[in-house]
C-alpha positions as CSV (number, residue, x, y, z in Angstrom):
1,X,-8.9,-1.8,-29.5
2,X,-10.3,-3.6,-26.6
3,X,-9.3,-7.2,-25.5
4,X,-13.2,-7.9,-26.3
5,X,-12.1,-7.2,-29.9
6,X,-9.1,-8.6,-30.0
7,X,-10.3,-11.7,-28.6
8,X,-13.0,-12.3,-31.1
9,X,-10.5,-11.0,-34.3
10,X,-8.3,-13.5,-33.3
11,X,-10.9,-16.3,-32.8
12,X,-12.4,-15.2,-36.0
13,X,-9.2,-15.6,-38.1
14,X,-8.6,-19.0,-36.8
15,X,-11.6,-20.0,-38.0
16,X,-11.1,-18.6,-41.2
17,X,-7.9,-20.0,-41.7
18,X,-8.8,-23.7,-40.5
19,X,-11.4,-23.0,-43.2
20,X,-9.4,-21.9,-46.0
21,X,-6.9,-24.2,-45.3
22,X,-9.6,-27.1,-45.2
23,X,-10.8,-25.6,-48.4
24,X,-6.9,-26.0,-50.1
25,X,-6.8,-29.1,-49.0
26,X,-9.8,-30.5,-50.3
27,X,-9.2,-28.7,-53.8
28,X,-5.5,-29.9,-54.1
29,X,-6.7,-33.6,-52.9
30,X,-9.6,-33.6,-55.8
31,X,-7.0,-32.3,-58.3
32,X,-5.0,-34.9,-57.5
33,X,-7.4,-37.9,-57.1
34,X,-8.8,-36.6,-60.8
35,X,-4.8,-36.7,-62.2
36,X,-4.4,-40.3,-61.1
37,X,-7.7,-40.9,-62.6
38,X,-6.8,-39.6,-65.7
39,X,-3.4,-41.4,-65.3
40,X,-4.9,-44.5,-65.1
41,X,-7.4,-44.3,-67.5
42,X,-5.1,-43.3,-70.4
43,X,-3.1,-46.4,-69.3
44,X,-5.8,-48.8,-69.8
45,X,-6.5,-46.9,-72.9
46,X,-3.1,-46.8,-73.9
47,X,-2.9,-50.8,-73.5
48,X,-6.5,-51.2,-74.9
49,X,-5.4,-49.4,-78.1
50,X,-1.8,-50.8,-78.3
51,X,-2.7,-54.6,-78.1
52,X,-5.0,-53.6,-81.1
53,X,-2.2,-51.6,-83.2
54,X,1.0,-52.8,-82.3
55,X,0.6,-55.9,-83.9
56,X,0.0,-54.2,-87.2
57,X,3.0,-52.2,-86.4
58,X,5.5,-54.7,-85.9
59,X,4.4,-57.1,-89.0
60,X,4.3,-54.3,-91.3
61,X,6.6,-52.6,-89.9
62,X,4.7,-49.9,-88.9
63,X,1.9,-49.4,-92.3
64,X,-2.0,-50.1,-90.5
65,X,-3.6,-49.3,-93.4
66,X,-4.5,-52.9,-93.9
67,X,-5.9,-53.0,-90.5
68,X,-7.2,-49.1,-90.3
69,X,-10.6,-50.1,-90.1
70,X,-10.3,-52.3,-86.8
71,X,-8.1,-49.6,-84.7
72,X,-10.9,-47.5,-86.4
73,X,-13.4,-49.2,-84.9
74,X,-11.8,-49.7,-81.6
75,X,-11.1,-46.2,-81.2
76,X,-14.5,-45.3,-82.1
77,X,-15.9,-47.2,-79.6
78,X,-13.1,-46.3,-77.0
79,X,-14.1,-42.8,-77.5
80,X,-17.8,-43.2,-77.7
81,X,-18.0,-45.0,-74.8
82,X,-16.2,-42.3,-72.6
83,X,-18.0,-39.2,-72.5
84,X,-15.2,-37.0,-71.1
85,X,-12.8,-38.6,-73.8
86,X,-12.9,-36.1,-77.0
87,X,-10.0,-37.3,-79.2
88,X,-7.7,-40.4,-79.5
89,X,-4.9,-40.2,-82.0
90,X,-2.0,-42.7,-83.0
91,X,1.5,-41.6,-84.4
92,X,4.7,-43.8,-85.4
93,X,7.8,-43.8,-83.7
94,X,9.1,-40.4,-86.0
95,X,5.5,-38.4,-85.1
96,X,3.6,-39.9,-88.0
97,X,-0.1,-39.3,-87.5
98,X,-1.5,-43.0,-88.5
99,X,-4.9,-42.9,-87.5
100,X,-7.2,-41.1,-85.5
101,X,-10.2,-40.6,-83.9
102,X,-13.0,-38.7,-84.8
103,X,-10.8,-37.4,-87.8
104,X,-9.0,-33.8,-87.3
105,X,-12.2,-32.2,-89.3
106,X,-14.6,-33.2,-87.1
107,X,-12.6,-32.4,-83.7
108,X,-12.9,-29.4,-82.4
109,X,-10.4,-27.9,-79.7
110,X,-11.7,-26.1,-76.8
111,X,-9.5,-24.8,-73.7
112,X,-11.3,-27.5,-71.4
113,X,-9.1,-30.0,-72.9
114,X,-6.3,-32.4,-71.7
115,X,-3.5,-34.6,-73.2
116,X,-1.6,-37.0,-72.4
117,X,1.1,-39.0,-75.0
118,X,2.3,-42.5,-74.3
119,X,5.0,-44.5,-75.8
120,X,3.6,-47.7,-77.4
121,X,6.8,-50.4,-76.7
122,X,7.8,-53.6,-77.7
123,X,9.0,-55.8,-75.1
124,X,10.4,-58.0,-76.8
125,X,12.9,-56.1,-78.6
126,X,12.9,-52.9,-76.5
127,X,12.0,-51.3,-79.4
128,X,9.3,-48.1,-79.8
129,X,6.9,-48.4,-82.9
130,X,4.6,-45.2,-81.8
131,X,2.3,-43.2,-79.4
132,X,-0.8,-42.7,-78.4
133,X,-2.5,-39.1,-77.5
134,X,-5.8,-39.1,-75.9
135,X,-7.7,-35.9,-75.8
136,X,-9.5,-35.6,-72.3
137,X,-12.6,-33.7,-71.4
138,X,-12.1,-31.6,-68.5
139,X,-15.7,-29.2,-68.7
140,X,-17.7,-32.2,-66.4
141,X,-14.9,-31.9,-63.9
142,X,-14.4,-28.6,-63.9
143,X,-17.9,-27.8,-63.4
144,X,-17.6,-30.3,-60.0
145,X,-14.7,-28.6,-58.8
146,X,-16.4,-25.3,-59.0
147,X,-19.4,-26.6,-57.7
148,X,-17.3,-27.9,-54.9
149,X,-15.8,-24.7,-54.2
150,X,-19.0,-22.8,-54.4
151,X,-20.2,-25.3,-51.4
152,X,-16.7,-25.2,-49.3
153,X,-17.4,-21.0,-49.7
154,X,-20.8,-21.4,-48.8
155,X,-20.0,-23.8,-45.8
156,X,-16.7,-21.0,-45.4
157,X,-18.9,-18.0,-44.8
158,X,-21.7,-19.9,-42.7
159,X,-19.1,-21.0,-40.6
160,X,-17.3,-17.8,-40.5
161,X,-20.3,-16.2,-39.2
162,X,-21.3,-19.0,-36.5
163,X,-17.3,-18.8,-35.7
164,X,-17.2,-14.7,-34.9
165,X,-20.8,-15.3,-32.8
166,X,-19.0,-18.2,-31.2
167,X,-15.6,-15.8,-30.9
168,X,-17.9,-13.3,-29.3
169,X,-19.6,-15.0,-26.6
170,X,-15.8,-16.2,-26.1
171,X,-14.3,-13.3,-25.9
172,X,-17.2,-11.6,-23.7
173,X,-17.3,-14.5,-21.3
174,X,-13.5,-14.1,-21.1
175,X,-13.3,-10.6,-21.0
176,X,-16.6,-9.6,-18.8
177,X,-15.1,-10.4,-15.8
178,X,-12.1,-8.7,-16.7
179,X,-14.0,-5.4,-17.4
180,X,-15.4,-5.9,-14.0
181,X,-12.1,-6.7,-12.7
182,X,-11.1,-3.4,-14.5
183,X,-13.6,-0.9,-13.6
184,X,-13.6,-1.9,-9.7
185,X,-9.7,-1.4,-10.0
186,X,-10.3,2.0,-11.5
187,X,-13.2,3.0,-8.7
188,X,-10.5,1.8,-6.2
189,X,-8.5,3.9,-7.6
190,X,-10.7,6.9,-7.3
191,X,-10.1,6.5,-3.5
192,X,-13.3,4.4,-3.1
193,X,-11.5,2.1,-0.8
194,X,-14.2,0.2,-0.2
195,X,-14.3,-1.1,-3.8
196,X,-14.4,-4.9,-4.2
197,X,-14.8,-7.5,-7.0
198,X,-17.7,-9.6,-7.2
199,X,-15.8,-12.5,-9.0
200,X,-16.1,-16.1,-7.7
201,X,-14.8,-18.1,-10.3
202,X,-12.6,-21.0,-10.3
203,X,-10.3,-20.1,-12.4
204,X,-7.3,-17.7,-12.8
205,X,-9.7,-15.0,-13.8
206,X,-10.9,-15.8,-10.4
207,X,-8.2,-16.1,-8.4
208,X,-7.3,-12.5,-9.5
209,X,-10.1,-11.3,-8.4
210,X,-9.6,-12.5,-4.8
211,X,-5.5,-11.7,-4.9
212,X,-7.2,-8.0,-6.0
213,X,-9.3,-8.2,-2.9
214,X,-6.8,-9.2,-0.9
215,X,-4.5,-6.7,-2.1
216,X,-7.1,-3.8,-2.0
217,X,-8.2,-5.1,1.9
218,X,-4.4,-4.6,2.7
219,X,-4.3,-1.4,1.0
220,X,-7.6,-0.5,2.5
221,X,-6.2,-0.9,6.1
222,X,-2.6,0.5,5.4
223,X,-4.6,4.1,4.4
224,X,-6.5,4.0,7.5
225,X,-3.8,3.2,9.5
226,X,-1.4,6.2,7.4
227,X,-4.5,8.3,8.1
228,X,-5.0,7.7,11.7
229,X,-0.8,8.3,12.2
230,X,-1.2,11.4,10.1
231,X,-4.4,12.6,12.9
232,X,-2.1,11.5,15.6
233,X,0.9,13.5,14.2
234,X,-0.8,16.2,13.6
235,X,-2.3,16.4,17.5
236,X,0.7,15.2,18.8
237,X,3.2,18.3,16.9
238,X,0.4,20.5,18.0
239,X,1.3,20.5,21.7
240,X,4.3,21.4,23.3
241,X,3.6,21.5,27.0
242,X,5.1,17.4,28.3
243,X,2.2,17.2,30.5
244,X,-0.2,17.0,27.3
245,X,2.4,15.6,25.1
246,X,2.0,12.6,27.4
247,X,-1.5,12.8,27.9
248,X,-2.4,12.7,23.3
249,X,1.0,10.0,23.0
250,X,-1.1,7.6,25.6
251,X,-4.4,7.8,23.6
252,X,-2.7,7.7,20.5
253,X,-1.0,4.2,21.6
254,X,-4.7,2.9,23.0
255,X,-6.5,3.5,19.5
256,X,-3.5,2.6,17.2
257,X,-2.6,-0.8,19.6
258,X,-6.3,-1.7,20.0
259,X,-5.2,-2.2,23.4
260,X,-6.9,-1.3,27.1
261,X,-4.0,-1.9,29.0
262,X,-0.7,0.3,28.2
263,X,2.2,2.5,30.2
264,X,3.9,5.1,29.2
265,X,7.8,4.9,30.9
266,X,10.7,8.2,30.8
267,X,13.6,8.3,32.2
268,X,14.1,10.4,35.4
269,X,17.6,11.6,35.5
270,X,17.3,11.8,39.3
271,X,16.4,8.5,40.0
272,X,18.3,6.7,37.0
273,X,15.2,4.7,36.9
274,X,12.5,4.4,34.4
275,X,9.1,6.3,35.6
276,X,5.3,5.3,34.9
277,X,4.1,8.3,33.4
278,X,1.0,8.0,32.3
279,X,-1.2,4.9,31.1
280,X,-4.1,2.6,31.6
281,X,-5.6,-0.2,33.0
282,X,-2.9,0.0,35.8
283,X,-2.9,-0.2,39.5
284,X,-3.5,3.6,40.6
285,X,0.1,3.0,42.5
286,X,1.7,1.9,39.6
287,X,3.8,5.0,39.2
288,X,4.9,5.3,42.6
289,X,5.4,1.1,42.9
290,X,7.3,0.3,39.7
291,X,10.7,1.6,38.9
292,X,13.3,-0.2,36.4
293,X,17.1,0.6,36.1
294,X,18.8,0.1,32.6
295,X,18.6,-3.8,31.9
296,X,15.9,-4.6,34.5
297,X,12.9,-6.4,33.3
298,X,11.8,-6.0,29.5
299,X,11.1,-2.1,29.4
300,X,15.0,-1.8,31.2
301,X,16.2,-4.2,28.4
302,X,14.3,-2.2,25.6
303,X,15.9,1.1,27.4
304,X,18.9,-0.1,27.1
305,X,19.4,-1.9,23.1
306,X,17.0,1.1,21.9
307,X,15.2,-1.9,19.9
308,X,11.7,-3.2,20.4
309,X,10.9,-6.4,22.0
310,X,7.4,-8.7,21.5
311,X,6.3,-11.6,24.2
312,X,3.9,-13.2,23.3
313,X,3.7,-15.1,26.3
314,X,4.3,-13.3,29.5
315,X,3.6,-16.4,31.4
316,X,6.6,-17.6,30.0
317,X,8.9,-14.6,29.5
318,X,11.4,-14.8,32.6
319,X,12.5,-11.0,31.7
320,X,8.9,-9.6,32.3
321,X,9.0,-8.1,35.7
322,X,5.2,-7.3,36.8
323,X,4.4,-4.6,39.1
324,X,1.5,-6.4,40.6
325,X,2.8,-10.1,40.5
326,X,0.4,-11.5,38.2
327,X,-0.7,-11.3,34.6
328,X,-3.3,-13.0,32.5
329,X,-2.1,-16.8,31.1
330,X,-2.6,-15.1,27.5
331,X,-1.4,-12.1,28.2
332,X,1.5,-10.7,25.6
333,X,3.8,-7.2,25.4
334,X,5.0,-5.2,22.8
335,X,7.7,-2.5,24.4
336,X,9.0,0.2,22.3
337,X,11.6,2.6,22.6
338,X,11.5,6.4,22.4
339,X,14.3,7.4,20.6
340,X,15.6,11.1,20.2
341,X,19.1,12.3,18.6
342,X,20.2,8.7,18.9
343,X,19.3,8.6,22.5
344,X,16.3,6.4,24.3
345,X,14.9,7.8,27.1
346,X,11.4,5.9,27.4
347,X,9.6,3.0,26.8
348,X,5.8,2.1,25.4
349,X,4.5,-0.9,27.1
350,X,1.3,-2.3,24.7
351,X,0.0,-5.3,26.4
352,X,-2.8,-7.9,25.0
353,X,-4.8,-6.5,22.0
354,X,-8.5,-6.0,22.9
355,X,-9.2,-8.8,20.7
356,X,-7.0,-11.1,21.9
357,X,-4.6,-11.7,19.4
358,X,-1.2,-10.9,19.4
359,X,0.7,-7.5,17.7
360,X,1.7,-8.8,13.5
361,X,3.9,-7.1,11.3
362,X,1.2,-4.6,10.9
363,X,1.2,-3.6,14.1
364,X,4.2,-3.7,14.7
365,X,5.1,-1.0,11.7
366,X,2.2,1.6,12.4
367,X,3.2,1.4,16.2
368,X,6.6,2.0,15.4
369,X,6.3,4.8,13.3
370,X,3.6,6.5,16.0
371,X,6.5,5.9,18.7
372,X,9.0,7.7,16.4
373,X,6.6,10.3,16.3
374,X,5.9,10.3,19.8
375,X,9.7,10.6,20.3
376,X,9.8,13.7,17.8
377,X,7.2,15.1,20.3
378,X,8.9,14.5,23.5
379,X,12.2,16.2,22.2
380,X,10.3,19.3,20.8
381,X,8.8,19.2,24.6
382,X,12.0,19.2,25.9
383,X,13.4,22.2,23.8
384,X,10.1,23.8,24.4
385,X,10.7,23.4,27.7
386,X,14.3,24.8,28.2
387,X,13.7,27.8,25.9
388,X,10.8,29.0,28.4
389,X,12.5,27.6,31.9
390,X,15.7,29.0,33.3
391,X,18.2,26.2,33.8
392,X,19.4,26.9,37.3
393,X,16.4,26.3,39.3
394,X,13.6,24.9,35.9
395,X,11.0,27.5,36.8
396,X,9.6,29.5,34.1
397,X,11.4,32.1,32.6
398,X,10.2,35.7,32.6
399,X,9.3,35.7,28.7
400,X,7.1,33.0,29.5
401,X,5.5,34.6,32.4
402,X,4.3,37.5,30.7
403,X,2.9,35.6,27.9
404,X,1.0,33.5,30.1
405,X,-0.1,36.6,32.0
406,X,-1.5,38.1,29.0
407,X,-3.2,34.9,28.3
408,X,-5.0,34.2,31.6
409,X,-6.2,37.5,32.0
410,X,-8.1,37.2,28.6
411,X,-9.6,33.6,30.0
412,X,-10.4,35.2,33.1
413,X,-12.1,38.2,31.1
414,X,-14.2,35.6,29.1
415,X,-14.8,32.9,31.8
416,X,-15.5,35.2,34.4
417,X,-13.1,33.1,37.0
418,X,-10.8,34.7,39.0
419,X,-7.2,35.3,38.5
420,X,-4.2,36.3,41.2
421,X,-0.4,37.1,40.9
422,X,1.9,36.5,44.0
423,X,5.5,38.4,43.5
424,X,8.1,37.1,46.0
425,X,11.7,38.3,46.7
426,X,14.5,36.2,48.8
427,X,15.4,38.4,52.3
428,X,18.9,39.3,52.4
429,X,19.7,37.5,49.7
430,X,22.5,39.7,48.6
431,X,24.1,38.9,52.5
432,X,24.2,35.6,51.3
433,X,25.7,36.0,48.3
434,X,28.2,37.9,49.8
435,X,29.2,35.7,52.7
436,X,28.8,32.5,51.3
437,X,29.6,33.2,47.4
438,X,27.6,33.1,44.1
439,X,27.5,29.1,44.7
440,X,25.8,28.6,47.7
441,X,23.6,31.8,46.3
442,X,23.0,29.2,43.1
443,X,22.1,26.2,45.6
444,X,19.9,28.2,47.7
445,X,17.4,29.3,44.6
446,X,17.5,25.7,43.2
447,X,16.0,24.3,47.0
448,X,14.0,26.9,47.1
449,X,12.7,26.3,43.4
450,X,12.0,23.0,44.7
451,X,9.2,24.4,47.4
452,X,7.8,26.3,44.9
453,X,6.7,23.0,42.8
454,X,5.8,21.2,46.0
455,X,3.6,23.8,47.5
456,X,1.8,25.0,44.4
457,X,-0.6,23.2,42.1
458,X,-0.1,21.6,38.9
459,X,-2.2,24.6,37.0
460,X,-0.3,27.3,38.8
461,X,2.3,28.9,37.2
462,X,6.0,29.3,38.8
463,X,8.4,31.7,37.6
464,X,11.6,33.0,38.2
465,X,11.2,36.8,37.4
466,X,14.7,37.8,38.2
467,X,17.7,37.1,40.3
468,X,16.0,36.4,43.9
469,X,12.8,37.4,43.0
470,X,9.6,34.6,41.8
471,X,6.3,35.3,40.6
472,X,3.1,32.0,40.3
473,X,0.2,33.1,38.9
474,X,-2.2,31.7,40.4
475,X,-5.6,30.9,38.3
476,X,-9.1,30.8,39.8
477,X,-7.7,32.1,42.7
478,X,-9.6,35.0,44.8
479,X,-7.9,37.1,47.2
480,X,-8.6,35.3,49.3
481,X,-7.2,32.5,48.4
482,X,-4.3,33.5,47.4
483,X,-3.9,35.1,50.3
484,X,-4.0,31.2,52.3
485,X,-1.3,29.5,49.5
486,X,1.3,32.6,49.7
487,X,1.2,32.0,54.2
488,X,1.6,28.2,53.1
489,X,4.6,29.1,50.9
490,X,5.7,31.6,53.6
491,X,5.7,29.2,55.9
492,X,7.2,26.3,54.2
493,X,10.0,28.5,53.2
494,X,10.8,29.3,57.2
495,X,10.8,26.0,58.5
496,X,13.0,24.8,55.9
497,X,16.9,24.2,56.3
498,X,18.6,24.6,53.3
499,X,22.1,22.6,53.8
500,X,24.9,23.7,51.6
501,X,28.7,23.6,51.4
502,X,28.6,26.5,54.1
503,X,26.3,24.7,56.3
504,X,22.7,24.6,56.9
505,X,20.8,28.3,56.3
506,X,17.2,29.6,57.1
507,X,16.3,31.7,54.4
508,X,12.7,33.5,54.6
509,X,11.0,35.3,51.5
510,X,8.7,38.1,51.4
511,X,5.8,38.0,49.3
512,X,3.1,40.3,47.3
513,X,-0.2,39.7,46.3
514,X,-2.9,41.2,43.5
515,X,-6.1,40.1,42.4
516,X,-7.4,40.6,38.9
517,X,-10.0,43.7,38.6
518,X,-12.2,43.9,35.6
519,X,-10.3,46.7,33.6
520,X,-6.9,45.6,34.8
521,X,-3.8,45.1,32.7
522,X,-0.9,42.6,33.1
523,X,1.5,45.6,34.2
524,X,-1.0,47.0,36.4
525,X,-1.4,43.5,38.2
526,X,2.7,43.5,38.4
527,X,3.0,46.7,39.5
528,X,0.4,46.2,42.3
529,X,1.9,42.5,43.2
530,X,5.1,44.5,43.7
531,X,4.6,47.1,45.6
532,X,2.2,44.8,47.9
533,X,5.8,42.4,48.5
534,X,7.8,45.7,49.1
535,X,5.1,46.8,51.6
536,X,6.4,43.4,52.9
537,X,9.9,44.8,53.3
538,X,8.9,47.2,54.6
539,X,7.2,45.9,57.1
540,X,9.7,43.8,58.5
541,X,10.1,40.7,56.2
542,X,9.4,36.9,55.8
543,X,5.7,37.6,55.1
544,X,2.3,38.2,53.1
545,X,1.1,41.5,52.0
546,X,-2.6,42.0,49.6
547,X,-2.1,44.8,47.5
548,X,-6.1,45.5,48.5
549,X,-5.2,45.2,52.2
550,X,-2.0,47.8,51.7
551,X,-4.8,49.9,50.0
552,X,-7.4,50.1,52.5
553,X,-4.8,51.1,55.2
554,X,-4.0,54.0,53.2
555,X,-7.7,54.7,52.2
């Protein structure tokens, strides 16, 4: 049953039993007013008669006969001038009928009938000389109490009727905006977050309605924000290479902190400091100007508790070290950690929201939660990382290489750009090894790994291929080309001095090239990069052979 229903049962009943109860109340107040009547009347008859008979009683000692005519009369007229008054009889003191009126043969007895017997007494000698029974009428009153009911039923039902109506427009003016109330809830709950109540009332229907809104804006927001953490997680997981894990964590942190000004810090084992890494809205030297050790500034204090830290002031933050100096008078911060296995190794720095305000609780949860997945990121990164880079000198390893051989090959196959692969081997590295010992071998490869990451580019593609020898893949690199970076390597290589525990060396490196031929396989490629860099050897060391050029001689 709905609350409409109930409402208007319930309203209903009350009605009924106000009128019902009205209606016992009026019929047990008649009754009663009609008993006192009667009560008093058959006093004053009971007097009226007994002044007449008692007299007669107590000089003859209880005979009337002498005086039967006068009580006669006076009961005649008692009872004729009464209409509801049908019989009035006189006994003596044992239950002697003495005289009554009209006589017993002309009385007849119906069920609408009364009595009532009082004691006729002497007060001066206390002593009883008879009663008096007075037969009472009851068909007149009985017809008004029935008449009286019939109206209080009639007035019952009316009222009844007007009371459901009434109960009703009650109940629906109750219970309208509740269904309202309802169905919105039910709509929002079909994920149409966007589901409000129309409800403006002043009362605590109303002010459910607005806590309902409220609720449902909150809810509203928390979804889109869950939603937008779940896009972001999923991008995020998606990549593995740091370079792009840094690049989707620094968007993610822009839309998710409303903000136009952020950094992105690590921390570089090397330096001990923490690193600008990506961000923006920052000087174009920021990563080169601003460094913090463990403690230093906000982001070194955040490194170093592993918990957050909101200014909402920087003007007044005396911990707040600025890379430039200067900072907006409204300006405020909110630095996160980035926490792996129990360990921080960055920082977010979220500074002024676009709109102005500062980061709430709000914030401050979703932002959290995107920096532990961030974090998640970074550490699958690192793994990533030293699964597919050798750990003595962090090039790639060879399983990696010929992955992204296979790879580039089929981008160069659909793009049309060109693709080389330079093979390089250490000279007389074995010597070395063998004079010097495996160490200095070890610390030799780890400078040299070194050049290799300053001399190429950031989309070419280092490797360490086997004890002394390297590969890079070089993409959209002609023969040309390749040619030019492989003399710069060459040369850089030459001029270097490699100081080590058994004193400063000058290594040199011979080097292969091949450039991709429509038809070519990765193995072909490998085979003609190395027998370009052993045409090298060959040819006397430290320097650059083309597979093509090796090819052409022999043509």
């Amino acid at each position: 049953m709905t609350l409409r229903r109930k409402l208007t049962w319930m309203i209903t009943l009350i009605v009924v039993l106000i009128l019902v109860t009205n209606m016992i109340v009026v019929r047990y107040e008649y009754s009663r007013t009609l008993a006192d009547s009667f009560e008093r009347r058959m006093n004053t008859i009971g007097t009226t008669v007994g002044l007449m008979v008692l007299p007669a009683l107590v000089v003859s000692g209880g005979d009337i006969d002498e005086r039967l005519a006068d009580v006669n009369a006076v009961l005649r007229k008692t009872v004729e001038s009464q209409d509801d008054i049908l019989e009035i009889s006189v006994f003596d003191q044992k239950w002697a009928p003495l005289i009554s009126y009209p006589p017993a043969c002309m009385f007849d007895s119906n069920d609408n009938q009364i009595e009532r017997v009082v004691p006729l007494k002497l007060t001066a000698e206390g002593r009883d000389y008879g009663y008096i029974k007075v037969n009472f009428n009851l068909t007149r009153y009985l017809k008004d109490q029935r008449d009286i009911l019939l109206r209080q039923v009639s007035v019952g039902v009316i009222f009844s009727l007007i009371g459901l109506i009434a109960a009703w427009l009650v109940a629906s003016t109750i219970t309208k905006p509740l269904e309202h109330l309802r169905d919105t809830a039910n709509d929002f709950g079909k994920k149409n977050f966007k589901a409000r109540t129309s409800i403006n009332s002043n009362d605590e229907i109303g002010m459910l309605a607005g806590t309902f809104n409220d609720m449902a804006f909150k809810i509203e927001n928390q979804i889109a924000v869950i939603t937008q953490l779940q896009e972001w997680g999923r991008i995020i997981s998606s990549e593995l290479a740091r370079d792009k894990v840094i690049q989707i964590v620094v968007e993610a942190f822009i839309e998710m902190g409303n903000v136009s000004k952020m950094s992105l810090m690590l921390w570089n084992e090397s330096t001990e400091c923490l690193e600008i890494v990506g961000g923006v809205g920052l000087r174009q030297d920021a990563a080169s100007f601003l460094k913090l050790k463990i403690g230093e500034g906000v982001a070194g204090k955040v490194m170093a508790t592993g918990k957050p830290i909101k200014v909402d002031k920087l003007k007044d933050s005396s911990e707040y070290k600025s890379f430039s100096g200067e900072h907006r008078a409204k300006e405020s911060l909110f630095a996160l950690p980035l926490i792996a296995k129990g360990r921080c190794f960055g920082v977010v720095n979220l500074h002024e929201k676009n709109d102005g305000s500062s980061f709430d609780e709000e914030d401050e949860s979703a932002l959290t939660t995107l920096a532990e997945i961030s974090s998640v990121a970074f550490e699958n990164s690192r793994l990533y990382d030293l699964a597919i880079t050798d750990g003595l000198t962090r090039l790639f390893i060879a399983r990696y290489f010929h992955q992204r051989m296979e790879e580039e090959i089929i981008r160069t196959k659909r793009t049309g750009t060109p693709l080389s692969l330079l093979m390089a081997d250490i000279d007389h590295f074995k010597d070395i090894n063998d004079t010097y010992g495996h160490q200095v071998g070890d610390a030799v490869l780890v400078m040299l790994s070194r050049i290799f990451r300053r001399v190429f580019r950031e989309i070419d593609i280092p490797c360490r291929y086997g004890g002394e020898e390297f590969t890079v893949i070089l993409p959209n690199t002609d023969k040309q080309g390749s040619v030019i970076v492989a003399e710069r390597m060459r040369k850089a290589v030459e001029d270097f001095t490699f100081t080590t525990s058994a004193g400063k060396l000058h290594v040199t490196i011979s080097m292969g090239l091949s450039t991709y031929k429509l038809g070519r396989s990765k193995d072909e490629m490998i085979n003609e990069s190395d027998a370009a860099m052993y045409n090298s050897k060959r040819s006397g060391r430290n320097r650059v052979t083309h597979f093509l050029d090796v090819t052409e001689k022999t043509l």
